[in-house]
C-alpha positions as CSV (number, residue, x, y, z in Angstrom):
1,X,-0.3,83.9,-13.5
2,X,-2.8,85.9,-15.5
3,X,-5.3,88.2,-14.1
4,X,-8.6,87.2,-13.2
5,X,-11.4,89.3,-14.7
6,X,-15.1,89.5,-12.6
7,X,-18.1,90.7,-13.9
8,X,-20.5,91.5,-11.7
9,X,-24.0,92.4,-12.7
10,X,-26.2,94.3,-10.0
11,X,-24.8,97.5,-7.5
12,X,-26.9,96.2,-4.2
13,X,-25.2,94.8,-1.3
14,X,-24.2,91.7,-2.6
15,X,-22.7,93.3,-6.1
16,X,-21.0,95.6,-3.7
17,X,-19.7,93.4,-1.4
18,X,-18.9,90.8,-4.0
19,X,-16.9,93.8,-6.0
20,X,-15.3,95.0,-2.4
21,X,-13.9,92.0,-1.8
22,X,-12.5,90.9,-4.6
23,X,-10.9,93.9,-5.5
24,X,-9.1,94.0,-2.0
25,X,-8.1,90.7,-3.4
26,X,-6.3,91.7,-6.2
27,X,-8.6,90.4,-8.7
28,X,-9.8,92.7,-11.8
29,X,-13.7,93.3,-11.2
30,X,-15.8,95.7,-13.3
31,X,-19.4,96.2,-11.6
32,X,-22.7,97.1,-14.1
33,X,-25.4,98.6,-12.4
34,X,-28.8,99.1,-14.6
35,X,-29.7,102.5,-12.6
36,X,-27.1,104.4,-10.3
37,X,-25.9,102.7,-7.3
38,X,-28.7,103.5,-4.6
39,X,-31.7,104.3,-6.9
40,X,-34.6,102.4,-6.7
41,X,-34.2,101.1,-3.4
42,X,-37.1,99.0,-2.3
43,X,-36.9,97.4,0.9
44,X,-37.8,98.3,5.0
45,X,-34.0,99.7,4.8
46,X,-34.1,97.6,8.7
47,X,-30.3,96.5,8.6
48,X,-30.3,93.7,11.1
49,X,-26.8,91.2,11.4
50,X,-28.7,88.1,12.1
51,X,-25.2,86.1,11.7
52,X,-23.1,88.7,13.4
53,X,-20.5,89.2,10.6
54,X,-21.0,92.5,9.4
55,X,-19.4,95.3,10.4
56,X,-22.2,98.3,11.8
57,X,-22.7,100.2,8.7
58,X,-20.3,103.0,8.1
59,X,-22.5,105.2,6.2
60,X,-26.7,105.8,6.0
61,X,-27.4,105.1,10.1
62,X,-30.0,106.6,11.2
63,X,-30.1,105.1,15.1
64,X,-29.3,101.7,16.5
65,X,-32.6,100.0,17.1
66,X,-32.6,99.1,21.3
67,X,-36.3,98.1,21.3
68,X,-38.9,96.5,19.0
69,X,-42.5,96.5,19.0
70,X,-44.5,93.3,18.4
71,X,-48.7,93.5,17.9
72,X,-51.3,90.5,17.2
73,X,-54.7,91.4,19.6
74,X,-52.0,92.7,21.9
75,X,-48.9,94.5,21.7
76,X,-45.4,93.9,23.1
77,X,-42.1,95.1,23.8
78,X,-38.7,93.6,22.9
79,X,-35.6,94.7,24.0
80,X,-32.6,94.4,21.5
81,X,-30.1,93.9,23.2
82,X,-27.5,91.5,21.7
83,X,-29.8,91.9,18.8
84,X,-27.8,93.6,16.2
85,X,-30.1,95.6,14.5
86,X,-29.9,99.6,12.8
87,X,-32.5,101.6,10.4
88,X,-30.4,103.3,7.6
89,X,-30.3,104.9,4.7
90,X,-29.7,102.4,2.2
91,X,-29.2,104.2,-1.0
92,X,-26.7,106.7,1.0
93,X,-24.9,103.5,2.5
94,X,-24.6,101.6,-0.9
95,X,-23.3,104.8,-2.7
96,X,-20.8,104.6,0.0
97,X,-20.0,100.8,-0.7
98,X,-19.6,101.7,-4.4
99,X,-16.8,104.8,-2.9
100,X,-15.5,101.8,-1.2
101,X,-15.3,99.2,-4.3
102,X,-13.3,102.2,-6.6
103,X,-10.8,103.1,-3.6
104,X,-10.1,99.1,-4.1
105,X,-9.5,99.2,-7.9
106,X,-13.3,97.7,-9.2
107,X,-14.3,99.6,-11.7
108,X,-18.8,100.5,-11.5
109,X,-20.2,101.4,-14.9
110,X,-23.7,102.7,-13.5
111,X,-27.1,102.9,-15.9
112,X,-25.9,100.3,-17.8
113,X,-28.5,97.8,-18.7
114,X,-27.0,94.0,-19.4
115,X,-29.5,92.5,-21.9
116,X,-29.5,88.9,-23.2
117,X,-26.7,89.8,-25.7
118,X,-24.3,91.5,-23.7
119,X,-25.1,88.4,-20.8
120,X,-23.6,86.6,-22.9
121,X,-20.5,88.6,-24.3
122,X,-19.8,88.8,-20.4
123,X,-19.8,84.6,-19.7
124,X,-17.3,84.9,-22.9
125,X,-14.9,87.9,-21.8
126,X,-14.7,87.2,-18.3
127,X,-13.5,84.3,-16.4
128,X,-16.0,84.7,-13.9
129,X,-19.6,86.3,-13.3
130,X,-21.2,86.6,-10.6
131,X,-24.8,87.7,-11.0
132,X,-26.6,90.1,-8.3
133,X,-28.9,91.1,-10.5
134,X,-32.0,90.4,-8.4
135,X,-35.1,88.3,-8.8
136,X,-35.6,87.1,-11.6
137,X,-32.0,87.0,-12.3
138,X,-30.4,87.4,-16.0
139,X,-29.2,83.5,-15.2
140,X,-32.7,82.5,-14.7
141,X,-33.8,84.1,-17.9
142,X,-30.8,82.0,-19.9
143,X,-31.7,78.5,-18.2
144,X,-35.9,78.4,-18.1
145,X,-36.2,78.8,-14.0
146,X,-37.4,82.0,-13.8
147,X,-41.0,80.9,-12.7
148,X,-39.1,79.7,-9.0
149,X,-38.7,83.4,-7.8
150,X,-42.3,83.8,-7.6
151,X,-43.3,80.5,-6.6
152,X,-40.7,81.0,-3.6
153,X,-41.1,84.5,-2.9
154,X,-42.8,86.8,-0.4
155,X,-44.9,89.9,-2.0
156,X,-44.4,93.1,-0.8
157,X,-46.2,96.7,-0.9
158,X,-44.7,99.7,1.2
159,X,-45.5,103.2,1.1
160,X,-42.2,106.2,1.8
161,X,-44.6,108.5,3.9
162,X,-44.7,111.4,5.4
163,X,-45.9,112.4,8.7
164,X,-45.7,112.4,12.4
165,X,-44.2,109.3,13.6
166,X,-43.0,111.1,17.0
167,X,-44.8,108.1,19.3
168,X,-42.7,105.3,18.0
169,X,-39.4,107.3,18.8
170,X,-36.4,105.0,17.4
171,X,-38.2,102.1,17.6
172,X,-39.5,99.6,14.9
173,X,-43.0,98.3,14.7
174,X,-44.4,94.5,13.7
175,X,-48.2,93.4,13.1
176,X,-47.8,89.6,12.8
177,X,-50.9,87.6,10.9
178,X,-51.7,84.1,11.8
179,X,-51.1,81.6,10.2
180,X,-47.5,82.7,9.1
181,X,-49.6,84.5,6.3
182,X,-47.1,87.4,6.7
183,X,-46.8,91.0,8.7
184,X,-47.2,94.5,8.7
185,X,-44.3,97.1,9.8
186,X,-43.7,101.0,10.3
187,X,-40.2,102.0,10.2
188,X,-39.2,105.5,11.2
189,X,-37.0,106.8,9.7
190,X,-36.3,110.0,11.3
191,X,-35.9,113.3,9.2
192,X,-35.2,113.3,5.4
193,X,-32.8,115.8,3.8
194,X,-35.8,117.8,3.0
195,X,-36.8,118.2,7.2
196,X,-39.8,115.9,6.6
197,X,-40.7,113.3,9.2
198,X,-40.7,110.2,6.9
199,X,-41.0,106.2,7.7
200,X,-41.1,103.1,5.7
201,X,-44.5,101.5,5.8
202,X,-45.6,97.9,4.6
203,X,-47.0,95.1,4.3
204,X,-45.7,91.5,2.8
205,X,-47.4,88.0,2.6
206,X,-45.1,84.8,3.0
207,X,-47.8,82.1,2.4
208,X,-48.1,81.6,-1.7
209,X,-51.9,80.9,-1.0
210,X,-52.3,84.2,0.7
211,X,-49.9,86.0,-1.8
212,X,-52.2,84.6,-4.6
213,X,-55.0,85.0,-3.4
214,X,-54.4,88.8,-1.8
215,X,-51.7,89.8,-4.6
216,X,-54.4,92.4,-6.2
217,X,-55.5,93.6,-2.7
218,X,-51.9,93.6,-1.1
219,X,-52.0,98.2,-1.7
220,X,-56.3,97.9,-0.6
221,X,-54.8,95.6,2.8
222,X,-51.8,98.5,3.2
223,X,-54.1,101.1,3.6
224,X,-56.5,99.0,6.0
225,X,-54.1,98.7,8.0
226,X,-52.8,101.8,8.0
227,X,-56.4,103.5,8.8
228,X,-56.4,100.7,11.6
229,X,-53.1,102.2,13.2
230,X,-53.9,105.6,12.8
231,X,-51.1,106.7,10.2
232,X,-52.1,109.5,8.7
233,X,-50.0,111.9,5.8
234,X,-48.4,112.2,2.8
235,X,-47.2,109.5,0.3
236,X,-44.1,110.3,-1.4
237,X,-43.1,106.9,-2.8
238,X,-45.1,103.4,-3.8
239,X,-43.2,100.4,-4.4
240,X,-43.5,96.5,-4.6
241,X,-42.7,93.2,-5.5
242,X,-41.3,89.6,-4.6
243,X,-38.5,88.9,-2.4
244,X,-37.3,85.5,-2.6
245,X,-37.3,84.1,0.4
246,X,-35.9,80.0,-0.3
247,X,-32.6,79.3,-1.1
248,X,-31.6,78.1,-5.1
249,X,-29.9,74.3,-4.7
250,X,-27.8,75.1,-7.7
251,X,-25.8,78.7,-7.6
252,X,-23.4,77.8,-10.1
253,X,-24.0,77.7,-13.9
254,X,-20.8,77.6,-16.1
255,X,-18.9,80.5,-14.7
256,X,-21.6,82.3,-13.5
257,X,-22.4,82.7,-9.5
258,X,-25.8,83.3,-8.0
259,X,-25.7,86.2,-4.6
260,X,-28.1,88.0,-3.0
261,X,-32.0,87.9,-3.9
262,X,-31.0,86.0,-7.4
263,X,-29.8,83.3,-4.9
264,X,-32.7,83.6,-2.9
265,X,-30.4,84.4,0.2
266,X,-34.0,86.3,1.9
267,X,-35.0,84.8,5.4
268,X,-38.0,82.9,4.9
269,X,-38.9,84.3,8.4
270,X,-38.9,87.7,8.0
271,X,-37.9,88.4,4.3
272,X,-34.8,90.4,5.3
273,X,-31.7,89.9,3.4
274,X,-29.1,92.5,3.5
275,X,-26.9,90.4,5.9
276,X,-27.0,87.0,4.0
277,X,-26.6,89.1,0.5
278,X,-24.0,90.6,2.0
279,X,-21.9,87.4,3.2
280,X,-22.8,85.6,0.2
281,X,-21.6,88.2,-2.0
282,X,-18.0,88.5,0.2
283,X,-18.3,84.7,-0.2
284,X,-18.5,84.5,-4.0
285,X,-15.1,86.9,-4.2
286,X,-13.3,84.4,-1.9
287,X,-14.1,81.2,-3.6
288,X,-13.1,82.6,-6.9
289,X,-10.1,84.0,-5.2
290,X,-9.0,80.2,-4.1
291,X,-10.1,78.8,-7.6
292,X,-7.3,81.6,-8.8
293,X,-4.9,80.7,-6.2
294,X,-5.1,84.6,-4.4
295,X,-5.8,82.7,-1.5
296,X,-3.0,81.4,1.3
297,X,-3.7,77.3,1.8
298,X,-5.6,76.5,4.0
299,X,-8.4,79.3,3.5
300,X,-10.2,77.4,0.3
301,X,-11.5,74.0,0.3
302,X,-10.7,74.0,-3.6
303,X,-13.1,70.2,-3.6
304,X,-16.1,72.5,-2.7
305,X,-18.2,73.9,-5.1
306,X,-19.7,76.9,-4.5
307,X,-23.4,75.9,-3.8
308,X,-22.2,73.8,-1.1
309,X,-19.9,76.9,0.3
310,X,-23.2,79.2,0.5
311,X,-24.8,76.2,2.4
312,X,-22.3,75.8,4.8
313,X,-22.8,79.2,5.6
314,X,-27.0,79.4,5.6
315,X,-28.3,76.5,6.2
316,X,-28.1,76.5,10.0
317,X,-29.7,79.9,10.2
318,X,-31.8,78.8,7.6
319,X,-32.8,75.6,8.7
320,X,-33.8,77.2,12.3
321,X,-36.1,80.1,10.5
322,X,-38.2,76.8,8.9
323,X,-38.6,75.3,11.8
324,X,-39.6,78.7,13.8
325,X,-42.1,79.4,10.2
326,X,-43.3,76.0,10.6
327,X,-44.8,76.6,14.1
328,X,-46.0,80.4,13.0
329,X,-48.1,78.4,10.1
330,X,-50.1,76.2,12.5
331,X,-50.7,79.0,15.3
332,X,-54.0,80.6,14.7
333,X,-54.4,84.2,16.3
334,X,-54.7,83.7,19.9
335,X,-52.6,81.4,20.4
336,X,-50.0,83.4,18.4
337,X,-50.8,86.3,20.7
338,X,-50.7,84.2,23.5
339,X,-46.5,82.7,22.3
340,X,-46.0,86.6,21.8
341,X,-46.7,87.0,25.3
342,X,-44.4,84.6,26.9
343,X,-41.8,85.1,24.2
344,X,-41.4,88.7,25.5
345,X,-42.4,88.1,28.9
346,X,-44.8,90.7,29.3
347,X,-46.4,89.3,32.6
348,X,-49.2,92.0,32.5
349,X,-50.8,90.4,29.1
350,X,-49.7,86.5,29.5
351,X,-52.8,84.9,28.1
352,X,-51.8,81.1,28.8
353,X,-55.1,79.6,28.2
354,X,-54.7,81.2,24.3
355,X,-52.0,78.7,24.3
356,X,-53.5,75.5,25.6
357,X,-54.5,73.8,22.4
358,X,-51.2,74.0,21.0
359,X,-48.6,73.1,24.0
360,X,-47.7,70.2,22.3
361,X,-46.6,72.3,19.4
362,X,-45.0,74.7,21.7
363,X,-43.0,72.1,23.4
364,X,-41.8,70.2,20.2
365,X,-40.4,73.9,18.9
366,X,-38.7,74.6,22.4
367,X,-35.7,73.6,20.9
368,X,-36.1,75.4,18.0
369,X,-36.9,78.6,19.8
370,X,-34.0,78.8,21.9
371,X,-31.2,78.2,18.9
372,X,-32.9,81.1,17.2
373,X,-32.9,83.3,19.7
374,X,-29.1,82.5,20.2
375,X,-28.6,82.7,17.0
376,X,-30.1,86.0,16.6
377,X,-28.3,87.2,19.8
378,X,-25.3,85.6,19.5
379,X,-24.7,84.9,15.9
380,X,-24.5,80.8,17.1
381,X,-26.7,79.5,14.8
């Protein structure tokens, strides 16, 4: 049996988990990575397991978040417990993914851009390619759908500040908007190498009306809010963009796999992705594993194309977060203050009668409330 060659383009979690896996496979995998592996990070760097299949990351932790706070008029209090949730340091935890992939056998040729021609020398020189190459992905460039990142895609704007963030401890913070137009978050992150007091700060827009609409203003409606909640210091780093938060029906093109944002693999509730990335990416080293026969029987359904693999594994996490967005979008904001309350059953700030006009609502999403919270708990989506 010849040896299977992967290429993988893209050195975030899903490249690296893809190139982890597969290697530990005994499959031949060579990983290219436009920048280094952990430069240009641009997310929250919240690491939460919302499917419970992750390991706790074994490098970057900065503390195990045990309690969330959630504002509208109010604010409230969530304990995470069964919650698996952790802030990091996600460039020092996908460097150490990347120690991990070599130890393996992949091979990671970092700053090395993949342009349209060499995109195409890798479809021709390797059997397979899985691309993590992020939104819009090199695939979408080669077959015309690049316009559905945006069209499907939160924006974000965040801010890497400096300053005293000493009241919210080890504790994350959420502003939810009506309407499911979006939120607003502060994530400490503790002290940098430097000493400084630094946290994550942003904002990002879900609806495609309000992201249209408030795309110019999106840094203008950051530092509203940031006057609003008193944060106060020094800027080190600006950064934005889209984060595609709806799931591609077709991941497969030739011999060419779709993981991680180029998938859109993002929750469309909250935007976060690492976890589904993640799994998807292990995913994508399996299935070509059982199309190559590295596999024992009975681990590969060799009848099921990939796309449908990647559904079996989202869509009932997936399908839960719509139906939990769905209510969000028709909750205006008292009566999302008022769901806030008796979600986190905060007795002292129950406003019931902000949650009259929509029992009906409420009581047509109990269902859908409860299997998300197990699901988020529990990992039984």
């Amino acid at each position: 049996m010849g040896e299977a060659r992967i290429g993988i383009v893209g050195g975030g979690p899903a490249g690296l988990a893809a190139a982890i896996e597969a290697a530990e496979l005994g499959l031949r995998v060579d990983l290219f990575e436009r920048n280094r592996v952990g430069d240009h990070v641009r997310c929250g760097e919240g690491f939460v397991d919302t499917m419970h299949r992750l390991e706790q990351p074994g490098a970057g932790v900065r503390f195990r978040v045990e309690e969330v706070l959630v504002q509208v008029e109010q604010e409230y209090r969530i304990r995470c417990k069964g919650i698996r949730i952790w802030m990091i340091d996600r460039a020092e935890w996908q460097r150490s993914l990347a120690e991990q992939a070599r130890s393996a056998g992949a091979c990671l040729y970092e700053n090395t851009r993949i342009d349209s021609r060499l995109w195409q020398d890798l479809q021709r020189d390797y059997n397979w390619v899985i691309d993590a190459s992020g939104a819009p992905s090199r695939t979408s460039l080669q077959h015309g759908f690049r316009d559905y990142y945006r069209k499907y895609s939160a924006y974000t704007a965040q801010y890497v500040m400096e300053g005293d963030f000493s009241r919210l401890g080890e504790r994350l913070k959420f502003v939810l908007f009506p309407h499911y137009e979006g939120y607003y978050w502060i994530f400490p992150k503790g002290l940098d190498a430097q000493g400084r007091s630094i946290a994550n700060v942003g904002i990002g827009l879900f609806r495609r009306d309000c992201a249209n609409s408030w795309g110019n203003r999106l840094w203008m409606d950051l530092d509203r809010l940031n006057n609003r909640e008193g944060i106060e210091g020094r800027v080190l780093r600006r950064h934005g963009g889209i984060v595609p938060i709806r799931l591609l029906e077709q991941l497969e093109y030739g011999n060419v796999l779709l993981v991680g944002d180029a998938a859109g693999c993002a929750s469309p509730l909250h935007g976060g992705g690492i976890d589904t990335s993640f799994s998807v990416g292990r995913l994508a080293a399996r299935w070509i594993a059982g199309r190559e026969g590295r596999l024992p029987d009975g681990q590969f359904n060799a009848g099921k194309s990939f796309s449908a693999a990647v559904g079996d594994l989202l869509w009932p996490k997936l399908r839960v977060e719509e139906k939990i967005c769905d209510l969000w979008s028709k909750l205006d904001r008292p009566a999302l203050d008022a769901v806030a309350s008796l979600a986190t059953k905060d007795c002292r700030q129950v406003r019931p009668w902000g949650a009259l006009p929509c029992c009906w609502l409420l009581l047509r999403h109990t269902a859908a409330g409860y299997h998300f919270w197990r699901g988020l708990t529990r990992g039984r989506w």
